[in-house]
N, C-alpha and C positions, 0 to 999 in steps of 0.2 A: 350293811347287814351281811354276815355268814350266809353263804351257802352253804355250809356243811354244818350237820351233828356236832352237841357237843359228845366229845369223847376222852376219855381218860391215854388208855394206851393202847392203841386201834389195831383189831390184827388183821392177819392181811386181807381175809375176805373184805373186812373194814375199810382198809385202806384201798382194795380197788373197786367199792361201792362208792367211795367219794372221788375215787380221780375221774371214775365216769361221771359223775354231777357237773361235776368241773368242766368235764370233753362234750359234755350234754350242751352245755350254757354255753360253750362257743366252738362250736362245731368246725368253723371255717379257721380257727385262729388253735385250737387243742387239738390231737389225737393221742388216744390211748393205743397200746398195742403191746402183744407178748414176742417177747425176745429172747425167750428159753424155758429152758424147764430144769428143774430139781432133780438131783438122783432116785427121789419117791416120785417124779413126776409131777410137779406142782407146779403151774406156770411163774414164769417172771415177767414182770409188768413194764414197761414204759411208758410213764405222760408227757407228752413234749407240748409246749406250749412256746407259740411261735415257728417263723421258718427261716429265719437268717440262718447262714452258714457259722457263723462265728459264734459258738454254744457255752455253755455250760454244764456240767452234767452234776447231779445231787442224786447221792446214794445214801439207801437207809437201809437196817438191820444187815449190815455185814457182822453184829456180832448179837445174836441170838437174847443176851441180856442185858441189851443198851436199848429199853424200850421209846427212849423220849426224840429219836428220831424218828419215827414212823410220825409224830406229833408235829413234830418241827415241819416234815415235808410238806403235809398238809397245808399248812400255817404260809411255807413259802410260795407254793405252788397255786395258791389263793390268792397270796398277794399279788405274783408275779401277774396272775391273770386280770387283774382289775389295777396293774399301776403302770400305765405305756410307758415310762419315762426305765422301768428297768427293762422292758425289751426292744430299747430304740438298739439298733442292729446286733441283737443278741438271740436267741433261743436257747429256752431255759430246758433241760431235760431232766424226769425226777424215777427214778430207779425206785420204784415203789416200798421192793424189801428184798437185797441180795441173796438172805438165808430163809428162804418160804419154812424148809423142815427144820433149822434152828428155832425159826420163832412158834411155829407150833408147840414145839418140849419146853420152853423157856414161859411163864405162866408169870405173870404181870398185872395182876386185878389192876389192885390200888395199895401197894404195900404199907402197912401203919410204921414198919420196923423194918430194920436188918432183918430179923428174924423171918418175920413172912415173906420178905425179899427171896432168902437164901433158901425158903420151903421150896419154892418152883424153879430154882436154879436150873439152870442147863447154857452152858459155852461150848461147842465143839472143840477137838482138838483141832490142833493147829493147822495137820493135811486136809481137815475139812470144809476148813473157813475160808470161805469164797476169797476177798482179797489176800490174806497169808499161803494160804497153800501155796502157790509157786516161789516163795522163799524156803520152804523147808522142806519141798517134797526134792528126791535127788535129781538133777539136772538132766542127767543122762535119762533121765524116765519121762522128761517132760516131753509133748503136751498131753504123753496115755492116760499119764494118773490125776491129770489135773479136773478137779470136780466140773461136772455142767453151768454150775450156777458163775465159777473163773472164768470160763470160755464165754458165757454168754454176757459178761459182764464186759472183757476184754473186745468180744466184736461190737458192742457199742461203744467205746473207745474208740476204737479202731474206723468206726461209721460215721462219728460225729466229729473225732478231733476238738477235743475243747480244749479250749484256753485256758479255761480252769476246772477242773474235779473239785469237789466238797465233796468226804464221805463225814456222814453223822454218827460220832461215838459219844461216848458218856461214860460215867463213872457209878461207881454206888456210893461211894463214900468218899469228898476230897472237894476240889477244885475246880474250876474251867483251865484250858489250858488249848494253844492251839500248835498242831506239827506242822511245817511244809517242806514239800520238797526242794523250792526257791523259794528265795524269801520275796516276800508282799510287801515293799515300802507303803507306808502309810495305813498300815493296819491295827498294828500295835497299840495306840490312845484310844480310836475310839472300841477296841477290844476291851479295854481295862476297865474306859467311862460307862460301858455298856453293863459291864458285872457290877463297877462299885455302885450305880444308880439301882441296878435289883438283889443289893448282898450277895450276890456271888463270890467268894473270893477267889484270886487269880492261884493256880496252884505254881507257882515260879520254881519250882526245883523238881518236875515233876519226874517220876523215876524210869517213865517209860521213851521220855528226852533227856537221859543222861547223860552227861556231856557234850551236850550237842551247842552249838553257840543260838545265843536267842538277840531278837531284830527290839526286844520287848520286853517286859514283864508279863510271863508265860505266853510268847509267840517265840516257838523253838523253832529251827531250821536243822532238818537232817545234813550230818556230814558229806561231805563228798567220800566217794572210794577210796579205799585204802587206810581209813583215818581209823584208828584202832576202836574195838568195841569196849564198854563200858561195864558187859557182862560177857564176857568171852564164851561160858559154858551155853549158851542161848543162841537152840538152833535157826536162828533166823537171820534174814539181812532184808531190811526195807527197801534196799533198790532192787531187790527181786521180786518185790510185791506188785499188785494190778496200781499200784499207786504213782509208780513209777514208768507204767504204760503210756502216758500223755504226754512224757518228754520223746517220743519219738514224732512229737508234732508241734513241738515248740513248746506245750501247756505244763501245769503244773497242779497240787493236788495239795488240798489243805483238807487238814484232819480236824474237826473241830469237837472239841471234848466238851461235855458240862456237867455236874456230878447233880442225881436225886439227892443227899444228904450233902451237908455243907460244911465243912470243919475250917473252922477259921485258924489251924492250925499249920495251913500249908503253905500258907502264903508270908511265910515268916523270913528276911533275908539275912536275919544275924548271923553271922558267925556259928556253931554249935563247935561249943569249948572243945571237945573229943569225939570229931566224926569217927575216928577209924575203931575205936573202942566200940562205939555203940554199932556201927555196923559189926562188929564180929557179936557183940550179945543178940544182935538181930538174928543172926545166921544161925545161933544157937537154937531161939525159941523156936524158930524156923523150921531146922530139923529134929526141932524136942517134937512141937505140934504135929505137924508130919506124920513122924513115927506113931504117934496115936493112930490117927488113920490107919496109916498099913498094916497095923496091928490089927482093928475093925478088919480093914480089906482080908487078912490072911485067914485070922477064925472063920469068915464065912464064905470064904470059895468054892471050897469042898459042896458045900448046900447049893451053893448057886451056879454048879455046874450044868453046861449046854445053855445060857444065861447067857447072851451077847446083845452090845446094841450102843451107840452113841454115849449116853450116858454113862454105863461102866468104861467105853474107851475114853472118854474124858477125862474120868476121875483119875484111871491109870495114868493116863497121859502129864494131869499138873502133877501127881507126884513125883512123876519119874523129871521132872525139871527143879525136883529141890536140892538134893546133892550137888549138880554142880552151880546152882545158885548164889548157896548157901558158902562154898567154897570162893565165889567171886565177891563177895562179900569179905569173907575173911584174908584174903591173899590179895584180892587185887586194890590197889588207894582209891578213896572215893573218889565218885567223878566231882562231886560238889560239895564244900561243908559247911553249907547252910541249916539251920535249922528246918527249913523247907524240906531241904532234898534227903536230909534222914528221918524226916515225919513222912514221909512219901515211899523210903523204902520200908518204915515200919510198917504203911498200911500193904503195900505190896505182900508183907511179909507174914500180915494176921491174913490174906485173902484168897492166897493162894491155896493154904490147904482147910482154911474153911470150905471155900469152894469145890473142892474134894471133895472131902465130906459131908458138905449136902447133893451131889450128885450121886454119891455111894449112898446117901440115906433113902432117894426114891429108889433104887433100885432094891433095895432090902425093902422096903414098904412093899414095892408092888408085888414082889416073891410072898409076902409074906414073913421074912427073916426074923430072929428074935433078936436077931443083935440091931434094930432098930428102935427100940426105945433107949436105949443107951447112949446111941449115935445122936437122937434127935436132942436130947439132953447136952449131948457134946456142941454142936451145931448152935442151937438156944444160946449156951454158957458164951463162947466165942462170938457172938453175932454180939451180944449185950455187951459184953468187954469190946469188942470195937469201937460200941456206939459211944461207950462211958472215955474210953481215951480219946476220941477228936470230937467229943461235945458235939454230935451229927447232929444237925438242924434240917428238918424237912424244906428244901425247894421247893415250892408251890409249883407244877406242872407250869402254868402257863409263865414264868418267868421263867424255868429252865427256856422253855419254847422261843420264846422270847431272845433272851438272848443269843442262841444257837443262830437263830434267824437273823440278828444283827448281823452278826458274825462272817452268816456266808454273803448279805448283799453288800456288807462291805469288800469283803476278800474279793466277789466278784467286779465290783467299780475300780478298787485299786489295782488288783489285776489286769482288769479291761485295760486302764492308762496305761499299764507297763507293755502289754501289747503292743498297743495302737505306733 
């Protein structure tokens, strides 16, 4: 029997009401405890359950609208607690919610749709997300400008040294899929067995591991250095992410993805007749759609002047990465030309600046703006046309949960043996 509530998509106050239940019920074997704080000041949490040296560490809401990790922790950090055979010389540590004031603006009832999904959007831009920032912010500036919640993520890394990192991401529409920094022999099968037993399907081309080499059907492995980018105009590089902090201790960091809507579309490994065509009409709608937005954004500036805050930099922020997207697209050869990996850039390609545009649409709502019944129209139309092109099928929470959870106490046992 649960100790914990049930719950849909827990926020954080939520989330550290039950890690204390947890730290409650075994006091001598759990502590809970804060390990930083947010640039609004909002603590950050850590439950550690066990006291071996040889850890784990499990991080949730590093991105503001991936709600079903906060779910998954719970669910592991539960388990961990009442099954001794995963903490025979291990300690398990669970990072409550990296972005406390992400997850606050990001609004996550119980979505029916894309649409209601996209109403309460909010992603921060990229210098503000706790693991990215240190890949995009300028080098020369680090560690001034790197956010509270990097730093205090980084010195638990730095404290624990673990073997393995799991951060918990998700999708809204697509796939499971898993990144690592080294690859996990023996992870791959029951990854796969795990999605095809709850319809999950594997996103195998997925766009955000573009040509990276994979261990698996959708278990990708980051490149080593130097190995050319797949999006060249894309200010980031993942070995400068908090993800890539664990190899200064031997460990390594598996990203594991699982989508709320399911599109059995991405998991396709044929051939697609004319990748390089359809990526360049992609680049097109791209910056057809785009252009809508900024069009919105330009009519109502002048109105929403002295108007600052997260949100409007967000929205700025995904447009100004469609130009050279949209160019890498059309100039550079695909990395993959599977039907997978161009359904994959499609949806990359409808979410980007829907995404926009509903981050541009609260912030006109909350001014008051008129150019928001037009936007929310725009927002609606797109979110439906998404759903209608990958046939989106609702994930039942507790099988996203589910397999998320397979996922990391597999990664962590095959990991352990590559240790050991």
């Amino acid at each position: 029997m649960s100790l914990l509530p049930q719950l849909c998509y827990p926020t954080v106050p939520q989330l550290v009401s039950c890690a204390g239940l947890l730290a409650a019920h075994r006091p001598g074997l759990c502590t809970l405890r804060q390990v930083g704080v947010s640039r609004a000041g909002r603590p950050l949490h850590l439950l550690s359950v066990g006291h071996a040296r040889r850890a784990v560490l499990v991080v949730a809401g590093a991105h503001a609208n991936e709600p079903t990790g906060g779910s998954t922790l719970l669910a592991l950090a539960e388990r961990v607690l009442f099954e001794r055979a995963l903490r025979a010389g291990t300690s398990w540590h669970f990072l409550l919610c990296a972005d406390p004031d992400g997850a606050s603006l990001h609004v996550t009832p119980a979505p029916r749709s894309l649409f209601d999904y996209h109403l309460g959007f909010f992603r921060p831009a990229a210098e503000e997300q706790p693991e990215w920032s240190p890949s995009v912010l300028p080098p020369h500036l680090l560690p001034h400008l790197l956010p509270p919640e990097t730093r205090a993520l980084t010195r638990v890394i730095d404290e624990l040294r673990p073997y393995l990192q799991v951060t918990l991401h998700g999708t809204d529409l697509g796939g499971s899929w898993v990144q690592l920094t080294k690859d996990v022999p023996g992870l791959a099968e029951p990854f796969a067995k795990s999605a095809a037993q709850l319809h999950i399907p594997v996103e195998t081309g997925a766009s955000d591991a573009a040509g990276w080499a994979a261990s698996g059907p959708g278990v990708h492995v980051m490149p080593s250095a130097g190995a050319g980018a797949a999006y060249p105009s894309m200010p980031d590089d993942a070995r400068h992410s908090t993800w890539y902090a664990t190899h200064r201790y031997g460990g390594l960091t598996a990203v594991v993805e699982v989508p709320m809507w399911a599109s059995d579309l991405v998991d396709d490994p044929a051939p697609h007749p004319a990748p390089a065509a359809a990526m360049r009409r992609l680049a097109r709608r791209l910056l057809r759609d785009a252009l809508e937005v900024e069009r919105v954004l330009a009519e109502a500036l002048p109105r929403l002047e002295g108007v600052e805050g997260p949100l409007l930099r967000a929205a700025k922020w995904a447009l100004e990465l469609v130009p050279g997207l949209a160019a890498d697209w059309i100039h550079t050869p695909p990395a993959d030309n599977t039907m997978a990996y161009v359904g994959s850039v499609d949806a990359f390609g409808r979410r980007l600046p829907l995404r926009a545009a509903a981050m541009l649409l609260r912030v006109l709502r909350e001014n008051g703006d008129r150019a928001a019944p037009g936007l929310e129209r725009l927002v609606a139309t797109w979110s439906d046309s998404f759903a209608r092109r990958f046939r989106a099928r609702w994930v039942p929470l507790e099988h996203q949960v589910e397999h998320q959870s397979r996922t990391v106490v597999t990664a962590a046992l095959c990991a352990r043996d590559r240790a050991a």
